[in-house]
C-alpha positions in Angstrom: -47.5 -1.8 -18.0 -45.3 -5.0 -16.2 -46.5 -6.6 -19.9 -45.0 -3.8 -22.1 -41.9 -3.4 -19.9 -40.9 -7.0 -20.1 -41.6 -7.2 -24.2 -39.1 -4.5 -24.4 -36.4 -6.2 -22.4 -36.9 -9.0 -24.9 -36.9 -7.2 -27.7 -33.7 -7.7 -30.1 -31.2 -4.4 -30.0 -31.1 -2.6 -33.7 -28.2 -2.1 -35.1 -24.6 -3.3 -35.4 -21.1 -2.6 -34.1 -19.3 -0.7 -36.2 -16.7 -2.6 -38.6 -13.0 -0.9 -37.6 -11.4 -2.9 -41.0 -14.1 -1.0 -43.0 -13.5 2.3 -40.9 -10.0 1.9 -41.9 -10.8 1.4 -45.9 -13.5 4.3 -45.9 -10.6 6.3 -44.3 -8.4 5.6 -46.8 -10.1 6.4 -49.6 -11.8 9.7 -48.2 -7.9 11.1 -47.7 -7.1 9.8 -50.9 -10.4 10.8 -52.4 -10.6 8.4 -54.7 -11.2 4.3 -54.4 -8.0 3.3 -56.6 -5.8 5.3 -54.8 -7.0 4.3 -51.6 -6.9 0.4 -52.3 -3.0 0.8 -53.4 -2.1 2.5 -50.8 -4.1 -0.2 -48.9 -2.4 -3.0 -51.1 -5.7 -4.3 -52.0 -7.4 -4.7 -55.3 -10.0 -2.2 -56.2 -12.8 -4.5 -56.2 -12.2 -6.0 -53.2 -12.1 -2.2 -51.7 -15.7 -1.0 -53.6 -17.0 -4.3 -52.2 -16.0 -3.3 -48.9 -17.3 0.0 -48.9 -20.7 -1.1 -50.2 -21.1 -3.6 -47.1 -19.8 -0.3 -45.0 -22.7 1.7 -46.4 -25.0 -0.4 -46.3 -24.6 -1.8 -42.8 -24.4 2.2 -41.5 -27.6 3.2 -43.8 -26.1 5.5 -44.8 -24.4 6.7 -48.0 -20.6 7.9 -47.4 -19.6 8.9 -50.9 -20.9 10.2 -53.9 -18.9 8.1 -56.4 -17.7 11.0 -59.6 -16.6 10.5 -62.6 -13.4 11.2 -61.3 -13.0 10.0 -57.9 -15.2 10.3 -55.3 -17.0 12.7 -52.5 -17.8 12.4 -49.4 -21.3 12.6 -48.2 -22.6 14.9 -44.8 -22.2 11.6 -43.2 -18.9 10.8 -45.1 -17.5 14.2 -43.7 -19.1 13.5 -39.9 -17.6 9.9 -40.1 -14.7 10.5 -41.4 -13.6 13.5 -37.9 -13.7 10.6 -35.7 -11.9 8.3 -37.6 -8.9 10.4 -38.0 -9.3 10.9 -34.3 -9.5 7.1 -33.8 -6.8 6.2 -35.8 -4.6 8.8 -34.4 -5.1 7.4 -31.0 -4.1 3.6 -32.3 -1.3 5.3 -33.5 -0.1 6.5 -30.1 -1.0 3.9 -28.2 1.6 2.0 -30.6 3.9 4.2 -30.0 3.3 4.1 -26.1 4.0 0.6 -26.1 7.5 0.7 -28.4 8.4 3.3 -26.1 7.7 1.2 -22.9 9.5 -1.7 -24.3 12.3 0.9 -25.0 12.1 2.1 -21.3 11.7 5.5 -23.2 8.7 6.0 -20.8 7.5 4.0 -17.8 6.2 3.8 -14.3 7.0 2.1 -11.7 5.9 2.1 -8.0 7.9 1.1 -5.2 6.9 0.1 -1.3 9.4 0.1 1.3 10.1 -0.1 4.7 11.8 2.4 6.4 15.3 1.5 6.9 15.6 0.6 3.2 13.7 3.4 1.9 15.7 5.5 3.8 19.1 4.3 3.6 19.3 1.6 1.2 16.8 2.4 -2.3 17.8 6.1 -2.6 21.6 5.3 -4.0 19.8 2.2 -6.2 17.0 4.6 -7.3 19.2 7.4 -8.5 21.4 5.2 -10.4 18.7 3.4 -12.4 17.4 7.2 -13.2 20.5 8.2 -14.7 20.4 4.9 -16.8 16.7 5.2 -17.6 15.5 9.2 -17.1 12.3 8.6 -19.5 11.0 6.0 -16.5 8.7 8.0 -13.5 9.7 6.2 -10.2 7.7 7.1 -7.3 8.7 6.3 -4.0 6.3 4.9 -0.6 7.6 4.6 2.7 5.9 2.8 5.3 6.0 0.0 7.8 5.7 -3.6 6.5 2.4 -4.5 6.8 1.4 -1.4 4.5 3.6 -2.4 1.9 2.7 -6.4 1.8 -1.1 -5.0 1.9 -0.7 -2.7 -1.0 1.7 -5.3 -2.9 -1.7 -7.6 -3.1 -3.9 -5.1 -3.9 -2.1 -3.8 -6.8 -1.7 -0.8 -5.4 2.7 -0.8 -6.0 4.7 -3.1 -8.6 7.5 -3.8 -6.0 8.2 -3.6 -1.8 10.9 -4.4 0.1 10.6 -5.4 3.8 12.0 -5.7 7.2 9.7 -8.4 8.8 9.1 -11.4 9.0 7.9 -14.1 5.7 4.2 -14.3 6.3 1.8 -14.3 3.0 1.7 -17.1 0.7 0.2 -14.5 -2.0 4.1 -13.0 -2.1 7.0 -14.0 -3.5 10.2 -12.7 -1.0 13.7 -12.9 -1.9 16.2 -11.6 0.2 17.8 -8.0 -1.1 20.3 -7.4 1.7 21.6 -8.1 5.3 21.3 -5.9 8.4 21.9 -5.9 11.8 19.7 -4.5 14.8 21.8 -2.4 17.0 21.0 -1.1 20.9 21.5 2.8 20.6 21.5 5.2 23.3 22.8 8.9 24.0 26.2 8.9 25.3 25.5 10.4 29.1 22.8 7.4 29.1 23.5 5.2 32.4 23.3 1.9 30.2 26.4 3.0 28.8 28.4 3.1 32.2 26.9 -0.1 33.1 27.7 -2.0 29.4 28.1 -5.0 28.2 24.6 -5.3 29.3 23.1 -8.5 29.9 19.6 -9.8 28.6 17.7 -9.0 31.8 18.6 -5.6 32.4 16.8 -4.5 29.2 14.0 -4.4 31.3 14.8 -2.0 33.8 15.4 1.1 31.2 12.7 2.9 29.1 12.8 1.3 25.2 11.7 3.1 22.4 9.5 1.3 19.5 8.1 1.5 16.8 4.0 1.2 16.4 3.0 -2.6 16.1 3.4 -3.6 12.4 6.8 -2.5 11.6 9.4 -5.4 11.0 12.1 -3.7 12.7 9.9 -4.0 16.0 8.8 -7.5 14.8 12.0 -8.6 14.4 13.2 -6.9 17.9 10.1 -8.3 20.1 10.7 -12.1 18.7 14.7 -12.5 19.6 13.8 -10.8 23.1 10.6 -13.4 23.1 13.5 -16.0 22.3 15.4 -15.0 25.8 12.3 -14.6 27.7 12.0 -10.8 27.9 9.3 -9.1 26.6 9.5 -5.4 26.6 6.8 -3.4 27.2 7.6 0.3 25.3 7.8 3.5 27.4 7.3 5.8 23.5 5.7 3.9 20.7 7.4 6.7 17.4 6.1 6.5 13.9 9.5 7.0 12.6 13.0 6.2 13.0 13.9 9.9 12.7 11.6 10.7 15.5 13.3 7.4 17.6 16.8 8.4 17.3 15.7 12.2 18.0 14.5 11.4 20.9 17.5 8.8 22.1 19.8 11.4 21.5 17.5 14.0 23.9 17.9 11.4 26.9 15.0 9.6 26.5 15.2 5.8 26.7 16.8 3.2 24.3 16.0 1.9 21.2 17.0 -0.9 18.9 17.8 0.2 15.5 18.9 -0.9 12.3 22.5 0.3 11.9 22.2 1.1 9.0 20.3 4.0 10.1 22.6 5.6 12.2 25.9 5.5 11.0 25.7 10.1 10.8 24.7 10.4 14.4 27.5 7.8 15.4 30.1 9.7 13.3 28.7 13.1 14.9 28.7 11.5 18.7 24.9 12.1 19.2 24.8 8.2 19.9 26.3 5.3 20.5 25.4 1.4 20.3 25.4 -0.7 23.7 26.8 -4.0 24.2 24.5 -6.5 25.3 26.0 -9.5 25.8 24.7 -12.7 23.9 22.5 -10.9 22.0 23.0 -10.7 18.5 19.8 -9.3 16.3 20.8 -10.4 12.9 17.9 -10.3 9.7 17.6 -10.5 6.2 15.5 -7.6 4.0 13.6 -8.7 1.4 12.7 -7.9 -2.2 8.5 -8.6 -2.5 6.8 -9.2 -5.3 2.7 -10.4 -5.8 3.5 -14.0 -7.2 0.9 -13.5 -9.7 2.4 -10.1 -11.2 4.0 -10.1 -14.5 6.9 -7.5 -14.5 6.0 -4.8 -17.1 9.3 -3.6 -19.1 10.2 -0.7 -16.7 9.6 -2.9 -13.3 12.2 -6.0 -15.1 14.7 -3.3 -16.2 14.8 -2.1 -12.0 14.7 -5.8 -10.9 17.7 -6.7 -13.3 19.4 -3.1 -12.4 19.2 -4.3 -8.8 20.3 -8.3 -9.3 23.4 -6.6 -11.5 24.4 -4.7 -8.1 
């Protein structure tokens, strides 16, 4: 039995792939139902197109037409044959069509990875604008802390992130999309707000507010406080910066935060930013890109939308 089992894996596969440039001749001719009219609508010679055929036929075993006096006629194979290469050809054709229409930006896709101040407060204005330009391109959208987005960046998982943190992976490509500055917030009855301009130090007698380890705002908070010697252990670690300025405005601790983000509940009196003197939390947001990724036509179109603003 182990004999007759390895003399089969040895033994040479029957058969052959089938010819497509044949495929495409038979088709021809069975629409036309007849070999001259196929090959001139071919712009072949007629010979070269019975020739063809007969190497079709004879590779498949089969015979396809029954040649007429007038024309030809297909076979039961000839018919069987000649359903899926209609439906073959018809999906060539709108695969070529796909791909005109993604060079055209008439359809595309493209997935975007931010962090949360700029998905929040930065891409929405961008994204809406390059829909109006471009409606036939899908966008979609994730938010989540930097990490998340440089992981899924090198696993293919998006086309584009943009980040808070700081430069890390060699496998990326950042360029720097826009300033912002980190701002200490609190609710206006707070007692750091009697006591401000607060200095360095006394940071560390009031509750903070953070976000969860991985998120370049916190990143980029913990490292100038590391600069000044003050490390801040957080009294609420919040998975969003909704849910951190919710609960600043309720009383409960401080926060920094970009200020971008809070410009409504400024406006509205919910909160207000604190003083701290020498103390200036100042970082750039970056564009992130897999340096290996080519930029389909959709993702260039955005990338050149966004260089143009």
């Amino acid at each position: 039995m182990i004999d007759l089992y390895r003399s089969c894996q040895r033994a040479p596969r029957t058969g052959s792939r089938m010819n497509l440039n044949h495929l495409s001749i038979f088709q021809a001719v069975a629409v036309a139902d007849s070999i001259s009219r196929g090959a001139e609508q071919l712009h072949i010679s007629q010979s070269a197109v019975s020739k063809q055929l007969a190497d079709f036929e004879q590779a498949l075993g089969l015979k396809l037409f029954d040649r007429l006096p007038r024309g030809v006629r297909l076979t039961e194979p000839g018919r069987l044959l000649l359903g899926y290469a209609n439906r073959l050809f018809a999906i060539e054709a709108e695969a070529e069509r796909a791909l005109v229409d993604l060079r055209q930006l008439v359809r595309g896709r493209i997935i975007i990875g931010a962090s949360r101040t700029i998905g929040s407060y930065l891409l929405p204005e961008r994204l809406a604008a390059f829909r109006r330009q471009h409606p036939g391109v899908e966008l979609e959208l994730q938010v989540d802390n930097t990490n998340t987005i440089e992981r899924r960046l090198i696993s293919g998982e998006i086309d584009l992130g943009f980040t808070e943190g700081v430069v890390n992976d060699a496998q990326l490509d950042y360029a720097i999309f826009a300033q912002d500055e980190l701002v200490l917030i609190a609710d206006p009855a707070h007692a750091a707000v009697l006591q401000a301009p607060l200095s360095v130090s006394d940071l560390e007698s009031f509750p903070m507010l953070m976000h969860e380890i991985g998120s370049g705002t916190r990143e980029v908070t913990e490292i100038a406080l590391a600069n000044r010697k003050i490390r801040i252990r957080p009294a609420m670690t919040l998975a969003s910066t909704e849910a951190i300025k919710q609960t600043v405005a309720a009383g409960g601790g401080l926060a920094f935060l970009s200020a971008l983000s809070i410009q409504t509940e400024l406006d509205a009196g919910r909160l207000v930013v604190v003083a701290v003197k020498a103390l200036r939390i100042r970082r750039p947001l970056y564009q992130v890109r897999l340096r290996t990724a080519t930029p389909g036509p959709s993702l260039q179109a955005f990338l050149d939308a966004l260089k143009a603003r």
